[in-house]
N, C-alpha and C positions, 0 to 999 in steps of 0.2 A: 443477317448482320449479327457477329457475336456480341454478346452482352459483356465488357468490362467491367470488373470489379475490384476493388483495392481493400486490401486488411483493414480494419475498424482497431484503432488502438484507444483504449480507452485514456491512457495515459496524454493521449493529445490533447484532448478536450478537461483535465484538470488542473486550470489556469491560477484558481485565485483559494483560498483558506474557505470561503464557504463550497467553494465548486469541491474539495477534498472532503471535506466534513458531511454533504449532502451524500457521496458516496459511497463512504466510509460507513457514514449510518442506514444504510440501503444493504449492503452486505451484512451487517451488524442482526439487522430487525428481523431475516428469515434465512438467513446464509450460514451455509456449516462452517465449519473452524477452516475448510480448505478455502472455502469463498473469502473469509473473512482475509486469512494469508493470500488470498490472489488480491486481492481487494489491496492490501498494505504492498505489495512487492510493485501494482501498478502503479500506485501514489508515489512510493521510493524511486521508478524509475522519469516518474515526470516531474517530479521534483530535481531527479539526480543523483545517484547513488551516491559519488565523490563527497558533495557536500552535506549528504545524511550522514557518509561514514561520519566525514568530519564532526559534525554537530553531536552525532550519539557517540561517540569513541569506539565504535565497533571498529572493523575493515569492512571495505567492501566485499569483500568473499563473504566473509562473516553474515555480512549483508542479503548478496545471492545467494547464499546457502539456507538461512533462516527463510528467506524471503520466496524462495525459488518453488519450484514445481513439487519437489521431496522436501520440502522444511518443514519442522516444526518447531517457530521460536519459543524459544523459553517465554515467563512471565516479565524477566527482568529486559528481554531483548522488545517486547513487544510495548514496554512502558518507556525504555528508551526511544525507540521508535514515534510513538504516539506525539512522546512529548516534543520532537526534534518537528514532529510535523504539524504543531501546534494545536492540535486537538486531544480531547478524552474521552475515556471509554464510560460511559457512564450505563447504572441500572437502575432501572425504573418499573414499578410494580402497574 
């Protein structure tokens, strides 16, 4: 009998502002800058990219591009970002 398997999207399972923010800060605490950008580009898409553009005034390209595979958002793109998804980056010694 073969074994069925289906893609694991992380993006399904973040439903509610703490389910983002538990995530978000799990990439944050040992995750490199690329984790950290996969981490935001998965939140952006289960959230919605359309209504992120909308909310940060980027585009959406703008969006998949910062966000995507080869991005690296700026400071201003990722504090737009943060804030449209109602969390912050915060440092703690």
């Amino acid at each position: 009998m073969a074994i069925e398997t289906q893609i694991w999207d992380a993006a399904d399972y973040l439903k509610t502002p703490a389910d983002i923010a538990a995530y978000l800060d799990a990439s944050l605490e040992d995750g490199t800058a690329e984790d950290i950008r996969t981490a935001l580009g998965t939140i952006a898409r289960a959230r919605g990219m359309t209504a992120l553009a909308r909310e940060t005034g980027l585009t959406r390209e703008a969006l998949y591009k910062a966000l995507g595979e080869q991005g690296n958002p700026t400071l201003d793109t990722l504090l737009k970002v943060t804030k449209a998804l109602g969390v912050r980056l915060a440092i703690a010694a």
